[in-house]
C-alpha positions in Angstrom: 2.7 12.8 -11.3 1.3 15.4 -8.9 2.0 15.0 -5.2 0.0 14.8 -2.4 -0.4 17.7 0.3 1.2 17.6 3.2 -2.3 16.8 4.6 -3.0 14.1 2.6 0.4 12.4 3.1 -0.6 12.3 7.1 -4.2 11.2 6.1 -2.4 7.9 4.8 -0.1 7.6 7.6 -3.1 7.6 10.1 -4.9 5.1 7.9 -1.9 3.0 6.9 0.3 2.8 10.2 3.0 0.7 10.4 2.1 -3.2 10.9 -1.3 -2.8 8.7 -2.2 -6.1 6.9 -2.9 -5.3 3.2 -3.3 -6.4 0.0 -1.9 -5.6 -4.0 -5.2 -5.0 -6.1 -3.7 -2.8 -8.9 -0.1 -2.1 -10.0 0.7 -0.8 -13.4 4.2 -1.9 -13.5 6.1 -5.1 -15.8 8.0 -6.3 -12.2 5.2 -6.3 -10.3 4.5 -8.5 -7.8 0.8 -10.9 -8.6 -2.1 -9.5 -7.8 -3.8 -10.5 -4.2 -0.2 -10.1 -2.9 -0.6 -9.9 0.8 2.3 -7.7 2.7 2.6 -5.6 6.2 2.9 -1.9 6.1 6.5 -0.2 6.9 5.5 2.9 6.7 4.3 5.6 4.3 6.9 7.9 2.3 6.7 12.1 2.1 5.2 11.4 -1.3 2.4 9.4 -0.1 3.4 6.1 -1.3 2.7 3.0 1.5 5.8 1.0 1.7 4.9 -2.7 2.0 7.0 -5.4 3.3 5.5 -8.5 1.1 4.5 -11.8 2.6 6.9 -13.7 -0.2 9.7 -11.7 -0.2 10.7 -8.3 -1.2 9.5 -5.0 -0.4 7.4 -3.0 -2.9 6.0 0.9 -2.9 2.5 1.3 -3.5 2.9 4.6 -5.2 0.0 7.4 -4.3 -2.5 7.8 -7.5 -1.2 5.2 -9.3 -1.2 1.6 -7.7 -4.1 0.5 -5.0 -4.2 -1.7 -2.3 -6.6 -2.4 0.4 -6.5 -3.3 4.0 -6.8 -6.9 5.1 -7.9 -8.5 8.6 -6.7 -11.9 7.6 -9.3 -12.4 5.4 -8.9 -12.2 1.7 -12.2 -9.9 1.3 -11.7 -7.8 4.3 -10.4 -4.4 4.3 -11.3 -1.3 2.8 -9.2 0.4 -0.9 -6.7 3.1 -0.6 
């Protein structure tokens, strides 16, 4: 896995600040949670990865590169992909 520049990292921190509605469209992982998975933002880790309070429970890492999710406005449509 190659990590993000410091740039980037703060790129995703501006467009992924704490309390930002999103949504699970893709993780490539056996315990992840379903797909459509709505959470709010916690914050974004020095690797680039948006930490994501989920709506049922848990708390999940959307890791940079690998999984994508995409900001909601409560609407399931809304928002734009990571």
């Amino acid at each position: 896995m190659k990590f993000p520049s410091r740039e980037i990292v703060e790129s995703i921190r501006q467009e992924y600040p704490a309390g930002t509605r999103v949504e699970l469209v893709r993780m490539d992982d056996p315990q992840a949670p379903p797909i459509g998975t709505h959470g709010t933002v916690l914050g974004v880790d020095d690797i680039g990865s948006i930490m994501v309070a989920r709506d049922n429970g848990g708390v999940l890492s959307a890791a940079f590169g690998e999984d994508l999710c995409r900001k909601v406005n409560g609407t399931p449509n809304g928002g734009k992909r990571l």
